[in-house]
N, C-alpha and C positions, 0 to 999 in steps of 0.2 A: 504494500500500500504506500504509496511515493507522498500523497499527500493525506497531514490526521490533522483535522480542524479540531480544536479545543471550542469546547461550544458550552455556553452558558445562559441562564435566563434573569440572572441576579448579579449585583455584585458581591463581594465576601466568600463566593464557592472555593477558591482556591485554584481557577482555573489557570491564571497563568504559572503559578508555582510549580504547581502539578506537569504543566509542559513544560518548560523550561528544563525541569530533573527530567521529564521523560526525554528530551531531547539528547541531557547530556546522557543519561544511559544508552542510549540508540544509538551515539558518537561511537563507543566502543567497536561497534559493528557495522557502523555506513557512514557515510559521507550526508552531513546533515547540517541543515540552517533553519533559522526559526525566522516567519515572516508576521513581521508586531500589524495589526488590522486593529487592533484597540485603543483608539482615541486617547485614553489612558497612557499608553505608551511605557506599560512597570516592565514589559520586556524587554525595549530600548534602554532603560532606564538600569536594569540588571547588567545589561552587556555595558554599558556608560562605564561604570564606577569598575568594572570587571581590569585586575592589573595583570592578566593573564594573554598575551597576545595569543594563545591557543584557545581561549574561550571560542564555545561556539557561534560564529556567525550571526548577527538580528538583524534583518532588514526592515524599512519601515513601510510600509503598505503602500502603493499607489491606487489609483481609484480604479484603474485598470486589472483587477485583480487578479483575473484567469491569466490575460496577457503577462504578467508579472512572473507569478507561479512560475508558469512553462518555462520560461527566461530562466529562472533562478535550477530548476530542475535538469537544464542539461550541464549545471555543474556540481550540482548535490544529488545525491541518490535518492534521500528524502527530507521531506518539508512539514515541520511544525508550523501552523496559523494559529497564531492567538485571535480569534475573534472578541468582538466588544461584548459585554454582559444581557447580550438583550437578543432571542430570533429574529423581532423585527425589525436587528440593525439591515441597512442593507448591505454592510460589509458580510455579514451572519448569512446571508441569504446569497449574499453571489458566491459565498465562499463555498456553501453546503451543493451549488449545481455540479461542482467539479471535485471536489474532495471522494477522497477511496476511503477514509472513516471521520467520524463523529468520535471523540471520547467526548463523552460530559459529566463530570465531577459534581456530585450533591453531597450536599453535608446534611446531616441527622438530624434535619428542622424542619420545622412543618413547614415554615414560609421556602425552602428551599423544592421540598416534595411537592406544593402548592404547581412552584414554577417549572417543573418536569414537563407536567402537562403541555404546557405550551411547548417545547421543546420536539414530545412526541408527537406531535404537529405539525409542526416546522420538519421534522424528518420525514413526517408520512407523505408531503405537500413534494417536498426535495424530490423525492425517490418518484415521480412525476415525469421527470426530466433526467434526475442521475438514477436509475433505478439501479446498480451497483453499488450504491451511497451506504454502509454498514455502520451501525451504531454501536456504543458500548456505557454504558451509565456505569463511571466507580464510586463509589461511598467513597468521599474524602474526609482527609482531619474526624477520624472516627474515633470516640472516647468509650471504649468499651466497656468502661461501668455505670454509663449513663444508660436508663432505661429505652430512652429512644434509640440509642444508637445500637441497642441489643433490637429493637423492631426495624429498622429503617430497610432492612434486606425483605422483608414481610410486604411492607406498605409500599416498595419498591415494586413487587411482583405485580400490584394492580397496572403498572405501564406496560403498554406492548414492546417494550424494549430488553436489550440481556442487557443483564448487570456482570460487570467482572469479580469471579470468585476472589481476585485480589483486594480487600481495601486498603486505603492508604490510610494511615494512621496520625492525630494529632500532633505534632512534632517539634520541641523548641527549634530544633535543625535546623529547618525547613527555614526560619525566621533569619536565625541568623547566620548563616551561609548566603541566605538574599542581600543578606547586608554586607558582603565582603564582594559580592559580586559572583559569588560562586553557585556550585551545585551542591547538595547534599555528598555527592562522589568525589569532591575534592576537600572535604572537609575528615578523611581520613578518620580513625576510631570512634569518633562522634559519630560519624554521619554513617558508620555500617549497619545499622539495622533498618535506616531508613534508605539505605542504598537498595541494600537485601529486598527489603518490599516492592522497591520498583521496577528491583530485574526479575521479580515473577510477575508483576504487574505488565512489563515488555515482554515478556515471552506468549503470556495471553493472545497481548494485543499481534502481535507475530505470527503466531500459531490458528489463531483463530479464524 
């Protein structure tokens, strides 16, 4: 799959975080660039402060989307799009006619479960046009002694979408490693357990 749109219907999901690490875990094994589509710009904004000339690659979105993509794809093998917090973005909507997967990241709250819906929407609409278009909802930032977070896999199953048997899990890491510019995977014995969960989380997304 060349191109995984990160898709979300809120802000605070965790969705650029979440790609960003999956990016750099995928680096391991492809030739990979992240293209920033979120107004926002915390992916630009990651690679900015990054004092790592090997960090990976963030380009910033033109309005030209598809056009861009392609461009960028015959020198990366694959391509992370951080899309903006909203399906009705149109960045969100030109992204999903060409993207090979959807991941979308919900966290264990109603207002998040709320915003799926829309979500599964916006893919069912997509696949219209890209019918190839593959989804995957991960339960992110999951605190597994909170009651919701022990249901959210339950209340998840009322969407017509898979969910990945991987969840990602709440992480100080995750925080600050964003704040050095890095990935959880260069943040060495800190960052191994939250590494560990993202290369089963990539092997899913891979395998699947």
């Amino acid at each position: 799959m060349p191109v995984i749109a990160m898709v979300g219907n809120k802000g605070g999901a965790g969705k650029t975080t979440l790609g960003v690490n999956l990016a750099a875990g995928l680096a391991k094994q492809t030739h990979i660039a992240v293209l920033d589509a979120d107004p926002q710009g915390s992916a630009l904004q990651w690679r900015a402060i990054a004092d790592d000339d090997g960090a990976i690659p963030v380009y910033a979105a033109s309005h030209a989307l598809y056009t861009q993509a392609t461009e960028l794809l015959a020198d990366y093998d694959h391509l992370v799009i951080d899309c903006p917090p909203s399906v009705h973005a149109p960045q969100t909507s030109s992204v999903l006619q060409f993207a090979d997967l959807a991941l979308i990241p919900v966290q264990p709250s109603p207002m998040d479960l709320w915003a799926t819906v829309h979500i599964e929407q916006a893919i069912r609409q997509a696949h219209l046009t890209n019918p190839s278009l593959r989804a995957l909802l991960v339960i992110n930032q999951l605190e597994s002694r909170t009651t919701l977070s022990r249901l959210v896999r339950e209340a998840l199953s009322e969407i017509a979408l898979p969910v990945a048997d991987t969840a990602v899990r709440r992480r100080a890491i995750y925080r600050s490693s964003a704040l050095e510019g890095k990935s959880v995977f260069d943040m060495g014995r800190r960052g191994a357990e939250a590494g560990a969960e993202l290369e089963r989380l990539i092997e899913e997304v891979m395998t699947s």
